[in-house]
C-alpha positions as CSV (number, residue, x, y, z in Angstrom):
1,X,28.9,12.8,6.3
2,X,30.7,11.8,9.5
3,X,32.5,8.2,9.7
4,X,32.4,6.5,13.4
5,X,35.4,4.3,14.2
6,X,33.6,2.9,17.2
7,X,32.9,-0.6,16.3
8,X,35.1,-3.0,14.9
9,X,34.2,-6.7,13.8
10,X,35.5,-9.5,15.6
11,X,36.7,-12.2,13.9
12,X,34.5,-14.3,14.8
13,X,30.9,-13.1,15.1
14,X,28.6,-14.6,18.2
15,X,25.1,-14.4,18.3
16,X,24.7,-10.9,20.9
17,X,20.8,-11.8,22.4
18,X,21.1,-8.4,23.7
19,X,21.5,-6.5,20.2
20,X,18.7,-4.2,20.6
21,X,16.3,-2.5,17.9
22,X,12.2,-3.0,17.6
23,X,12.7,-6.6,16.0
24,X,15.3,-8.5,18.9
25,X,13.3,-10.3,20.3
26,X,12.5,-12.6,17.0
27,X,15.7,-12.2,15.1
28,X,18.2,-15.3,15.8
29,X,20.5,-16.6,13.1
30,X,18.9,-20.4,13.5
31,X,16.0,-22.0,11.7
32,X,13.2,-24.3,13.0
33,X,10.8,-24.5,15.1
34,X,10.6,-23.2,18.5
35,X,7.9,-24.6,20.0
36,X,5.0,-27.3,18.7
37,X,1.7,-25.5,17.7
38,X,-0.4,-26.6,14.8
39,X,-2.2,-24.6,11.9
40,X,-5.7,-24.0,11.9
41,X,-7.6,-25.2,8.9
42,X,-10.5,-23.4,7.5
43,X,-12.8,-24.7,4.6
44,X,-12.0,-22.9,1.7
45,X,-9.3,-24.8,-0.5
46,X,-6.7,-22.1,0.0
47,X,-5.2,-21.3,3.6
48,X,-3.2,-18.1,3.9
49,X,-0.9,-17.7,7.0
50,X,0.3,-14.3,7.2
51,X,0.3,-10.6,8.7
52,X,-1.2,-7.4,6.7
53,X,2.6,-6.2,6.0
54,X,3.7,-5.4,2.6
55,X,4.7,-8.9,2.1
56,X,1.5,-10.0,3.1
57,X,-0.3,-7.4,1.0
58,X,0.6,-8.4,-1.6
59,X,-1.3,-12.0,-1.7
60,X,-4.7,-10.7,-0.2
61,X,-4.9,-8.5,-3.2
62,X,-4.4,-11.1,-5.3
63,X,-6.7,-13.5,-3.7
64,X,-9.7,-10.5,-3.7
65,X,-8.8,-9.6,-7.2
66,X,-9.2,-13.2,-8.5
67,X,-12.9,-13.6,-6.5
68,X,-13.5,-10.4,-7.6
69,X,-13.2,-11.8,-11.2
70,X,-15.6,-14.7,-10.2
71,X,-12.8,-17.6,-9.6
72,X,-14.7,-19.3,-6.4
73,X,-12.1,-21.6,-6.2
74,X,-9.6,-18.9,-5.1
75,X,-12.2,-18.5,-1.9
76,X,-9.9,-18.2,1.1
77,X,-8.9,-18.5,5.0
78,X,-6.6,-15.9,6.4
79,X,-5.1,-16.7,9.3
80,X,-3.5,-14.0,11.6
81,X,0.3,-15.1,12.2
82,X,1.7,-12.2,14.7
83,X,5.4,-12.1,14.0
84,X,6.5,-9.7,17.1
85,X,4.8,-13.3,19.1
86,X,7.1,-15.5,16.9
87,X,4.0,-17.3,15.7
88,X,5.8,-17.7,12.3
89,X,8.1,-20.0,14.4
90,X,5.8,-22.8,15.7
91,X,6.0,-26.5,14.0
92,X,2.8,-25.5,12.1
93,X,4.2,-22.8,10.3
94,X,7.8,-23.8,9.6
95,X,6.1,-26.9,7.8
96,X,4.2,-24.4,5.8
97,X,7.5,-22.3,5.8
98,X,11.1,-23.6,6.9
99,X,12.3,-19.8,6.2
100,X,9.8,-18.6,8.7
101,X,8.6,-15.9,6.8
102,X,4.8,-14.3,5.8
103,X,3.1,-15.0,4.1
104,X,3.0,-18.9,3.7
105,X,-0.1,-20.6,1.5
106,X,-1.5,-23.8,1.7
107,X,-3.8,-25.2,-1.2
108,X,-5.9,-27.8,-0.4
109,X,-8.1,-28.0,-3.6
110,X,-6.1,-31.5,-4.8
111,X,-5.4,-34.7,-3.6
112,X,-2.5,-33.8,-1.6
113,X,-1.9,-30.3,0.0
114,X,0.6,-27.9,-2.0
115,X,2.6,-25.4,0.3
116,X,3.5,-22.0,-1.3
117,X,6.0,-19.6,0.9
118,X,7.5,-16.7,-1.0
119,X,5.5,-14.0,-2.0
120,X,6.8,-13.8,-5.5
121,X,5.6,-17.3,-5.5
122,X,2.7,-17.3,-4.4
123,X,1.6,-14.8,-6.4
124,X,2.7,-16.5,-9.7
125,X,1.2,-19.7,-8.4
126,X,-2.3,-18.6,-8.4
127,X,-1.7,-16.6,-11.2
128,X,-1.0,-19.7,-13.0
129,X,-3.3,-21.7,-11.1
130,X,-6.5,-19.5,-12.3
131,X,-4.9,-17.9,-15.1
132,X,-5.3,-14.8,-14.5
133,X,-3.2,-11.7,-14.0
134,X,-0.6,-12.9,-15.9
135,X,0.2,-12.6,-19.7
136,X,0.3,-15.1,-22.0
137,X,2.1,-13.4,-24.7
138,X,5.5,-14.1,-24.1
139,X,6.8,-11.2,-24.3
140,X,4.5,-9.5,-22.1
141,X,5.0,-12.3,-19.7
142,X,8.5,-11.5,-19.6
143,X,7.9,-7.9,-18.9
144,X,5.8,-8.8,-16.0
145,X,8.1,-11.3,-14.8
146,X,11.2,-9.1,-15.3
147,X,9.0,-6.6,-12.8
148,X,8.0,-8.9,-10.1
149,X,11.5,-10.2,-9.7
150,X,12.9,-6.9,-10.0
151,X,10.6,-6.0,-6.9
152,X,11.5,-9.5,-5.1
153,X,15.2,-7.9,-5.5
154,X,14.8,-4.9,-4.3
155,X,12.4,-4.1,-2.3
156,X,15.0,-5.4,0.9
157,X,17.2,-2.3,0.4
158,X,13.6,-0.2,1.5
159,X,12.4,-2.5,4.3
160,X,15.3,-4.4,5.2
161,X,17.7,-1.4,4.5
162,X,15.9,2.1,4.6
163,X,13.1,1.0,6.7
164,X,15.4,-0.4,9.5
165,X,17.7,2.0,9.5
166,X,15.2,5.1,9.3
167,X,12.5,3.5,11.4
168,X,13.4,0.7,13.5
169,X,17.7,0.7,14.3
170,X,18.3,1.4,18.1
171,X,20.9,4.0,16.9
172,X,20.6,6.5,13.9
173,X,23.7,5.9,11.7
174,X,24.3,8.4,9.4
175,X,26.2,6.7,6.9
176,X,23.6,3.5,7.3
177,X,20.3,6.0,6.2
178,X,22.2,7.8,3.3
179,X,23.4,4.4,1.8
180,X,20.1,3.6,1.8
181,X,17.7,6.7,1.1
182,X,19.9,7.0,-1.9
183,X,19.1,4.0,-3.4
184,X,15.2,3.8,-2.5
185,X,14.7,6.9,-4.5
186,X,17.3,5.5,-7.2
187,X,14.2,2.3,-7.6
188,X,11.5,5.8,-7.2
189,X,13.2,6.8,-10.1
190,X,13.2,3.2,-12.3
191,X,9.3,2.9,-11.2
192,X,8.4,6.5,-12.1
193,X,10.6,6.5,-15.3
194,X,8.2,3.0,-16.8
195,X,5.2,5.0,-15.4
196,X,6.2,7.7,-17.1
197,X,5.7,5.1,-20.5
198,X,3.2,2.7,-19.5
199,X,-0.5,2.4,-17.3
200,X,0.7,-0.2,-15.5
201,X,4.1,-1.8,-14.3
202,X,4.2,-4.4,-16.6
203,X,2.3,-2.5,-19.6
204,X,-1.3,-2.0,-21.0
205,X,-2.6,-4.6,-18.4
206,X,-3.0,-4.8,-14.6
207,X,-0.7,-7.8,-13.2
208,X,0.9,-9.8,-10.5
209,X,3.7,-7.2,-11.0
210,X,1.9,-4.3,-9.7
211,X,0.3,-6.5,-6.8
212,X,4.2,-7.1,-6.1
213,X,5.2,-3.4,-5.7
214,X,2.4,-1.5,-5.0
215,X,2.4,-2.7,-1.5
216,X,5.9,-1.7,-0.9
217,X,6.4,1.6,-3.2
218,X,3.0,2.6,-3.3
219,X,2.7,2.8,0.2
220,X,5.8,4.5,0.6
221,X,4.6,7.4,-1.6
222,X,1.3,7.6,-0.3
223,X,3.2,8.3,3.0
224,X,2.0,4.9,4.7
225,X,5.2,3.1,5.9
226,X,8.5,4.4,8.2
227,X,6.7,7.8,10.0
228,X,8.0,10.8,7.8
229,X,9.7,8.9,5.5
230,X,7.8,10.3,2.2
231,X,9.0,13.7,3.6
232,X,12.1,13.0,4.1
233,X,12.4,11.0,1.0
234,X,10.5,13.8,-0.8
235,X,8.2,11.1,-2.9
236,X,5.8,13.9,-4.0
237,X,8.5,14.7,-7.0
238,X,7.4,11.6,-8.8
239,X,4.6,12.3,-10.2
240,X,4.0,8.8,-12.1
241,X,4.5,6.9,-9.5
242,X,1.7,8.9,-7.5
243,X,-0.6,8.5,-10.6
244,X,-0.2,5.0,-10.2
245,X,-0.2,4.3,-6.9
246,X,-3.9,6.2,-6.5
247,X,-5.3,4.1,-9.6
248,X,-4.4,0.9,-7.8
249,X,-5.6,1.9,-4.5
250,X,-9.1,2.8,-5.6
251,X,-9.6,-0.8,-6.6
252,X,-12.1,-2.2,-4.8
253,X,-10.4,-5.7,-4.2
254,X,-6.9,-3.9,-3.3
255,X,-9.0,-1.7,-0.8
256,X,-10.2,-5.3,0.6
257,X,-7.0,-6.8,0.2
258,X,-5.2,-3.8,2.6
259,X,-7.4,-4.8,5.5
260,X,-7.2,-8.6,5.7
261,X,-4.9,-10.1,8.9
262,X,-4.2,-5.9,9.3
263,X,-3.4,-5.2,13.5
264,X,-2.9,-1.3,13.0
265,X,-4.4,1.9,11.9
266,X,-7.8,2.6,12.0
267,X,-10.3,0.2,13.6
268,X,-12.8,-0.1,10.7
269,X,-9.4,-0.9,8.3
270,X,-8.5,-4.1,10.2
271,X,-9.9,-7.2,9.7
272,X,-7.5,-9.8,11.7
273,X,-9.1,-13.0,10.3
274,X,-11.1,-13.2,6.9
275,X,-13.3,-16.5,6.3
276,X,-15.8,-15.3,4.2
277,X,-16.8,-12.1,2.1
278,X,-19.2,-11.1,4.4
279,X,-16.2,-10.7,7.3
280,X,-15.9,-7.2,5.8
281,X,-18.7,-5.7,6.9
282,X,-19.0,-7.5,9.9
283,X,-15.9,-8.5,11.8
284,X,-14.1,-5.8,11.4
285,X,-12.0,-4.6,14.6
286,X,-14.4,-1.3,15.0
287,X,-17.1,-3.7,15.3
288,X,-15.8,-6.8,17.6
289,X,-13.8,-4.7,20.2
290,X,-16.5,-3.2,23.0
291,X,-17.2,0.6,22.9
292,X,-15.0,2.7,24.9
């Protein structure tokens, strides 16, 4: 490994607008709003503001897993919120959200509106909120618990860390990508060591926890996210986690989930706005953009 000497901190660090890499333009180190633009509202109780990223993923899965089940209530609005347009940073949002972050939740079902911003959260709010996908022995529930925060933890060393560096950084550090390739495929090797023991994440049963990783580390190993990274990672020598990550993704409501608020890949995988179940079949981006 080579060691560069070229940059050395200041003792005072100032905000550089000029910093370069894929995400600059949206990156500042204030919070708030930076313009005044309202939320749509849709008529279902719950209004989801987000983006089909992992993050995002993770709460359209659960939303089609709980209709799926037959919990009408859990009927939904998806909103597209386009972070590379710093939508996430209008007055709307940032009430939804003051971290600025997808996805942000809004449940209207009550007397007054709840907000819901945090993934993690959101997920263990409706998971409480239609009791479903979510154990109530307690030490199951602990399990799954210990698994969703486990993936709240770490899954910013594979975006945030791996995923930058590998993917996004304006320069390829060498010392930046080994730190953390190394210890993406040390969390490979925790997931595909419980896999190795149990069906699921969090045991016996399919939970919030797998809706929590799947997004990030199943995609990773079914070669979705960062280019070459599975290559390069060489995800194909854990075998539990691809076992695992193939049973979730033939779920009907996780195939569903994957293409709500999505803006890439193929046409017929994207559905940028979901109001009702019938948007599937019929609003998808293969079928609203004009031929040719």
């Amino acid at each position: 490994m080579t060691s560069s000497s070229e940059y050395t901190p200041p003792k005072i660090w100032t905000w550089d607008k000029e910093s370069g890499g894929q995400f600059a333009s949206i990156n500042r180190p204030i919070a708030g709003p930076t313009r005044e633009k309202e939320l749509p509202v849709g008529r279902h109780p719950l209004q989801l503001y987000s983006l089909g990223t992992p993050n995002g993923v993770k709460v359209t899965i659960m939303l089609e897993e709980l209709l799926a089940l037959g919990h009408s209530g859990a009927e939904y609005d998806a909103w597209l919120i386009r972070i590379g347009d710093g939508d996430q940073f209008s007055s709307g949002f940032v009430e939804v959200n003051p971290n600025s972050k997808i996805p942000a939740l809004m449940d209207r079902s009550g007397e007054k509106p709840v907000r819901i911003f945090e993934s993690g959260a959101i997920l263990t709010y409706l998971a409480e909120k239609f009791g479903a996908f979510l154990p109530t022995d307690p030490a199951k529930r602990a399990e799954c618990f210990s698994w969703l925060f486990w993936q709240v933890g770490s899954a910013p060393y594979l975006g945030g860390g791996f995923g930058h560096f590998y993917a996004y950084a304006p320069t390829k550090i060498e010392y930046a990508i080994n730190r953390f390739a190394m210890e993406t495929k040390r969390q490979l090797d925790v997931l595909d060591r419980r896999l190795a023991e149990s069906e699921y994440i969090a045991g016996d049963e399919f939970t919030i926890s797998d809706m929590a990783i799947w997004p990030w580390y199943g995609g990773l190993v079914k070669g979705w996210m960062y280019g070459d990274s599975a290559e390069f990672l060489q995800v194909q020598e854990y075998k539990n986690m691809k076992r695992w990550a193939d049973l979730i993704g033939e779920r009907p409501a996780v195939k569903r989930g994957r293409m709500v608020n999505r803006v890439s890949g193929e046409l017929s995988s994207q559905l940028h706005e979901r109001h009702d179940a019938s948007d599937f079949n019929t609003k998808t981006q293969d079928k609203l953009q004009p031929a040719g």
